[in-house]
C-alpha positions as CSV (number, residue, x, y, z in Angstrom):
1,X,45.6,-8.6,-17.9
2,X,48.6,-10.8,-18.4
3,X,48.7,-13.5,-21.2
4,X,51.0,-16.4,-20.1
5,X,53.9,-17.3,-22.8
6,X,56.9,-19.4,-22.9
7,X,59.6,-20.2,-20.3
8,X,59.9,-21.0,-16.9
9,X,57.3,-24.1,-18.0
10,X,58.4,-24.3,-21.5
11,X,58.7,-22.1,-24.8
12,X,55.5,-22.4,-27.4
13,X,57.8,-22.6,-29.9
14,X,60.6,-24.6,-31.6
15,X,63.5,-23.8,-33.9
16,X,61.5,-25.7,-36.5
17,X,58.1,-23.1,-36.7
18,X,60.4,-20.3,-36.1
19,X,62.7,-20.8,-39.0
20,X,59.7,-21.7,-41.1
21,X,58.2,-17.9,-40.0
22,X,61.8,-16.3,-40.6
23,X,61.6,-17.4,-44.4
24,X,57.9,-16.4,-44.9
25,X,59.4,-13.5,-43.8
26,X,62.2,-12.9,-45.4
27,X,61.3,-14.6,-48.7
28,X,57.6,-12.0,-48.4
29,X,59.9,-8.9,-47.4
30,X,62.8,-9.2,-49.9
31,X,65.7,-10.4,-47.1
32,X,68.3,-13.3,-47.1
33,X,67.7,-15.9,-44.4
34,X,71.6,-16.7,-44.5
35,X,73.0,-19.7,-42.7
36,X,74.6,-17.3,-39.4
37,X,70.7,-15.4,-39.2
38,X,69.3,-18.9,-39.0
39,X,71.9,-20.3,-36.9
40,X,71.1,-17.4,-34.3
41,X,67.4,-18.2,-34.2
42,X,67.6,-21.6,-33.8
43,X,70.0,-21.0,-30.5
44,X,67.7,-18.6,-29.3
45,X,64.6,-21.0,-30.1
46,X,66.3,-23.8,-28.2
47,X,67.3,-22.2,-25.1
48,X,64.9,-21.7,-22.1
49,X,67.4,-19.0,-21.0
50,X,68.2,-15.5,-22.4
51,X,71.6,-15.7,-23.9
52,X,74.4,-13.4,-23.8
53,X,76.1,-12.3,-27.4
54,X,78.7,-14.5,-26.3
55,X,76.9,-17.5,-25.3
56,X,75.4,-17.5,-28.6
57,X,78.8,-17.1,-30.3
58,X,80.2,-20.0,-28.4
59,X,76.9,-22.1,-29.4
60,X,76.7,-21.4,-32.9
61,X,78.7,-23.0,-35.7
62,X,78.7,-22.0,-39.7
63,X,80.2,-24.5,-41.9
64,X,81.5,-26.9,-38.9
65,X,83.5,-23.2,-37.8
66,X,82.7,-21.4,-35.0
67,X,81.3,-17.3,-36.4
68,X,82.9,-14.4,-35.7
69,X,81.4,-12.2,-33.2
70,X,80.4,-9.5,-35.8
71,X,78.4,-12.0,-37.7
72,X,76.9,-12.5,-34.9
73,X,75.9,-9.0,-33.7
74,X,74.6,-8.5,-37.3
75,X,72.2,-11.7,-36.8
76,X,71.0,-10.2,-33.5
77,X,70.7,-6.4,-34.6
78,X,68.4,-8.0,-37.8
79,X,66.3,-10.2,-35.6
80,X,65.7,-7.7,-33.0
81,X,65.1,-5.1,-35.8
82,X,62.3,-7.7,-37.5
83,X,61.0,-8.3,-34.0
84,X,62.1,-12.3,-34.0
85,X,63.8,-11.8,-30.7
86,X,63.7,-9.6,-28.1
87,X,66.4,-7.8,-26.0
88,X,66.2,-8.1,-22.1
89,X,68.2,-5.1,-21.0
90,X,68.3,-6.2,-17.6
91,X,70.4,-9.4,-18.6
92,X,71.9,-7.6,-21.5
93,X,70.9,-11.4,-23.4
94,X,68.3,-11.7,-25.8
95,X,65.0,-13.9,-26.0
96,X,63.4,-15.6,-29.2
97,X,60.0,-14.6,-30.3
98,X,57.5,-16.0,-32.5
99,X,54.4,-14.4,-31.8
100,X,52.6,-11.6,-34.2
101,X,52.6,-8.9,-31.8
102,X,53.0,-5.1,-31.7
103,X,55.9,-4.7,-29.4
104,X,54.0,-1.7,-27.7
105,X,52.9,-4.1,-24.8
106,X,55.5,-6.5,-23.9
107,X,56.4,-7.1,-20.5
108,X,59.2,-9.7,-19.7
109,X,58.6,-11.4,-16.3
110,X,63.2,-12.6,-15.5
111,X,64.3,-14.8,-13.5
112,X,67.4,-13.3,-11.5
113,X,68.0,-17.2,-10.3
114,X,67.8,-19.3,-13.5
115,X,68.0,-16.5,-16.0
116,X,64.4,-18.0,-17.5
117,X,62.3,-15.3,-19.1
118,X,58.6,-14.9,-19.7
119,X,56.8,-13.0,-22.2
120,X,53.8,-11.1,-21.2
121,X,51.4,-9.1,-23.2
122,X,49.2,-6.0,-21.9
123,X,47.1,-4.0,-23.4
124,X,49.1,-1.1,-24.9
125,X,50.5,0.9,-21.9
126,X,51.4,3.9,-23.7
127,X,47.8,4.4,-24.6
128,X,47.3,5.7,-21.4
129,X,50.1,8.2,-21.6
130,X,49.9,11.9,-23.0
131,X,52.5,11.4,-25.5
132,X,52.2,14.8,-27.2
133,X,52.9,13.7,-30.4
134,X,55.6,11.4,-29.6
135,X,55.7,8.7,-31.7
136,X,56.7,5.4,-30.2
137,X,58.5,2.7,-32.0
138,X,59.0,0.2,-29.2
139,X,58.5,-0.1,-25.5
140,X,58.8,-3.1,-23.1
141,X,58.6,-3.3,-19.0
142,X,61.0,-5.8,-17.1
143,X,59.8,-7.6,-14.0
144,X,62.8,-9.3,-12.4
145,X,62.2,-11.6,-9.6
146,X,62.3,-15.2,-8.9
147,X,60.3,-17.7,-11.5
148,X,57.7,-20.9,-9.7
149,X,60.9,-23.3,-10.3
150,X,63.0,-21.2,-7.9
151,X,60.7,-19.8,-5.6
């Protein structure tokens, strides 16, 4: 069964809750919560769209300056590593996240109209599955249609 979440009718979270997670987290795990790591969070946490590398380059600012676009990449590849956003591969644009979920059953419901995403959970899918051993470290199922608004 699916579990409604954020978008297409609004995210569940703000850049305010999720920044307060990110330094639980990095302060609890030993990591810097530098000024472009937060800056890419917040982005994410604002938009009701996945964003593209470079739309979040062109949106953030460090110091009144806009980043450079490895600053930026290394702000998305810690996020996604952390599991505070999420990549949609579809969109090649990435999602904020801030529920405490094993990524094992996430299923992202995309808008090919408005870009709007929606995170679903399942139970684990990959339980299912005869994995002979394989060890799974992530997994995640796309959907892409047209959301309510644009129906």
């Amino acid at each position: 069964m699916l579990e409604k979440n954020t978008c297409c009718g609004g995210h569940s979270h703000t850049p305010k809750n999720l920044i307060a997670k990110a330094e639980e987290f990095c302060s609890a795990n030993g990591q810097r919560l530098t000024a472009p790591r937060a800056e890419v969070l917040k982005t994410l946490a604002r938009s009701h769209k996945a964003l593209g590398a470079y739309d979040i380059l062109e949106a953030v600012l460090i110091d009144g300056k806009k980043a450079k676009p490895p600053t930026i990449y290394r702000a998305i590849e810690f996020w996604l590593e952390h599991g505070f956003i999420h990549r949609i591969e579809s969109l090649n644009a990435y999602v904020s996240c801030d529920h405490d979920h094993d990524t094992a059953g996430v299923h992202f419901l995309v808008c090919e109209n408005c870009k709007c995403v929606r995170e679903a959970h399942t139970a684990s899918p990959l339980k299912a599955l005869d994995l002979d051993g394989f060890e799974p470290k992530h997994s995640q199922t796309e959907t892409v249609g047209l959301c309510k608004d644009c129906h």
